[in-house]
N, C-alpha and C positions, 0 to 999 in steps of 0.2 A: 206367482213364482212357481216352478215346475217344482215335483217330489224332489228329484236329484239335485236342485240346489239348496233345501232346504235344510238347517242344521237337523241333524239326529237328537235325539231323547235324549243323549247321552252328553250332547253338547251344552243343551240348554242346562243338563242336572247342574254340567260343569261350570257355568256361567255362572248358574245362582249358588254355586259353593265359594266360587270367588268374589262373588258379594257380602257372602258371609265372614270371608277371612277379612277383608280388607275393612270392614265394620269394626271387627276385633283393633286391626293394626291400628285403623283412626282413633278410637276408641282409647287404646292402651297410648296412641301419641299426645290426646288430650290431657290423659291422667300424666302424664310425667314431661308438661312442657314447661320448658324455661321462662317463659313470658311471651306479651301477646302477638309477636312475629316468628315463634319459631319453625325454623324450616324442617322442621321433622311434621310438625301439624299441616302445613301447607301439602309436602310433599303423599302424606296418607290421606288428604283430604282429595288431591288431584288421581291418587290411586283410586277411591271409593267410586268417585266420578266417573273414572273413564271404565272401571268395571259393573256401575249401576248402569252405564248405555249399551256396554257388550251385549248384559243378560237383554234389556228389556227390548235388544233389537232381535235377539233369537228367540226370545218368546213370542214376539209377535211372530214372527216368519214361519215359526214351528206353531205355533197353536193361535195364530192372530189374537193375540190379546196382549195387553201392556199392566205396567206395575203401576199404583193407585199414588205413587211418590215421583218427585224430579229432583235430580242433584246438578245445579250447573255445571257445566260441562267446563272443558277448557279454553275454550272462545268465548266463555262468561268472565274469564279472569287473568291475573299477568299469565306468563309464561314460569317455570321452574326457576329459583332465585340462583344467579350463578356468580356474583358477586360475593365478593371478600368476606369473608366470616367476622371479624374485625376490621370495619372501616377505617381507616383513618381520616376521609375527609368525607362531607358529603354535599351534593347539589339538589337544592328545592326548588322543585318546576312547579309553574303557577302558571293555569291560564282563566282567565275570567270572559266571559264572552257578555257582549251587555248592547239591544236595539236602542234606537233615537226612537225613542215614542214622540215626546215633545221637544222639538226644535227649538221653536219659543224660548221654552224655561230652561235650555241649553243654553243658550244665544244669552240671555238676561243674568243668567248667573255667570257667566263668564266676562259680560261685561265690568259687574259689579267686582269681581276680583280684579279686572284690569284698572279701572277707577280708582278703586281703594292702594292700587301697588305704591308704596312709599317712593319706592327705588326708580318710579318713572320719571322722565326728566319733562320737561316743558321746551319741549320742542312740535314742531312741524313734522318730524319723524317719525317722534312717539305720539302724535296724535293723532296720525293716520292709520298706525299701527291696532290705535286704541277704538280706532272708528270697526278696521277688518274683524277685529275679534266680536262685535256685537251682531255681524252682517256672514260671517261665513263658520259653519259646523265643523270643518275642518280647525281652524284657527281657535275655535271655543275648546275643542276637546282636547289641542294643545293647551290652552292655559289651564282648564281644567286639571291636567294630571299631572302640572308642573308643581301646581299651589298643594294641592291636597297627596296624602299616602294613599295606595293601590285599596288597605281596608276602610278605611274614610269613606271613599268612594262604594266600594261594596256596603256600606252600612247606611251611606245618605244616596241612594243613585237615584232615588226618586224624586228627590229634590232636585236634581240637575238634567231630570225630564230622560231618563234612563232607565229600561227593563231590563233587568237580571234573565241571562242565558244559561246555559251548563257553565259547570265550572272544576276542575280540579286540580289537585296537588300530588305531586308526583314527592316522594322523599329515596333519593338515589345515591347511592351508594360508591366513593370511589378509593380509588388506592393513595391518593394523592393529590394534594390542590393544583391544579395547572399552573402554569406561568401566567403572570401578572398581562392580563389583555388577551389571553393567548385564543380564547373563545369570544371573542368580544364581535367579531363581526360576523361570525354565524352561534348565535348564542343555543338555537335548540335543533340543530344538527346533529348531535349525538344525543340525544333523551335514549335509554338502553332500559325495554321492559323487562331483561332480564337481571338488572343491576338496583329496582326499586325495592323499599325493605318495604316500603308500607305507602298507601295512597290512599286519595281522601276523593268523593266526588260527589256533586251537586246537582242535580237535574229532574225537568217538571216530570219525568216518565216515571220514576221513583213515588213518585205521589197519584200519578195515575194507574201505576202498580196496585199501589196499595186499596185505589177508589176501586179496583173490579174488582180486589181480595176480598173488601168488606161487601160488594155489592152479593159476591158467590155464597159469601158466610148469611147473608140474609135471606137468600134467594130471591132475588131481585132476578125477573129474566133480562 
């Protein structure tokens, strides 16, 4: 980078003063939050953030060096909540993602549910029906998620020859419950990450996170 585009002394002083205020502001929103979603915490937290990457990009460009700390930024997290202060209704978005490890013990336990079904008739119909679900993974994972609830499955999936993906929970926020069907055939066409109060999420990189944290903390090269 040339001199002349470089910040001034005077910019970088400015930067790391407003790292310091906004420490203050996060700081004083922690001590007087309402509970553990409030948007005054969120909204000093996103301030800290986007003034922890101001400084530490003019310090590098002014004196190439950086800050010894990382605050995620805002591509680490929702967007600013702009959703109703008081809900009155709200929508829980769930997705679970899950591989066919074993087919096999897919195919077998979905037989064994179709077998045991009380309510099958003794037909020619239902027994060719009962043949496809032992023989096709398509038709298994239908009977599967007829018999059993979404957390059943998340708590036995190993048993039905099934690895756990990402997965999370959206908790969103609206003014009003729709009309009855009214979403029913595009159900996650409107998911709005400005409309989430709180969200919940699962995935192996969070643990691979955490293996290089301790691997640094040991010094492990």
């Amino acid at each position: 980078m040339s001199d002349a585009a470089q910040p001034s002394a005077a910019e970088v002083r400015a930067a790391a003063d407003a790292v310091k205020a906004a420490l203050d502001r996060h700081l004083e929103a922690v001590e007087r939050r309402t509970g553990d979603d409030d948007p005054a915490v969120y909204d000093a937290f996103n301030a800290l953030a986007a003034a922890a990457e101001a400084y530490d990009e003019r310090l590098y460009d002014r004196y190439d060096e950086v800050t010894p700390f990382e605050i995620p930024g805002a591509d680490d997290s929702l967007p600013p909540y702009t959703g109703p202060e008081e809900p009155n209704a709200l929508s829980v978005l769930i997705r679970r993602d899950y591989a066919v490890v074993e087919p096999q013990r897919l195919l077998a336990q979905a037989q064994r549910i179709a077998d045991l079904d009380p309510e099958a008739e003794d037909s020619a119909e239902d027994d060719r029906a009962a043949a496809v679900v032992g023989k096709s993974v398509h038709a298994a994972l239908g009977v599967l998620f007829g018999e059993y609830e979404p957390d059943e499955i998340a708590s036995r999936h190993k048993e039905f020859g099934l690895e756990e993906g990402d997965s999370t929970l959206w908790v969103s926020a609206a003014d009003e419950l729709p009309e009855p069907g009214e979403w029913l055939s595009t159900p996650f066409d409107h998911a709005d990450p400005q409309r989430v109060v709180c969200r919940f999420d699962v995935s192996a990189v969070f643990d691979e996170d955490e293996l290089e944290d301790e691997d640094d903390l040991s010094g492990t090269p």
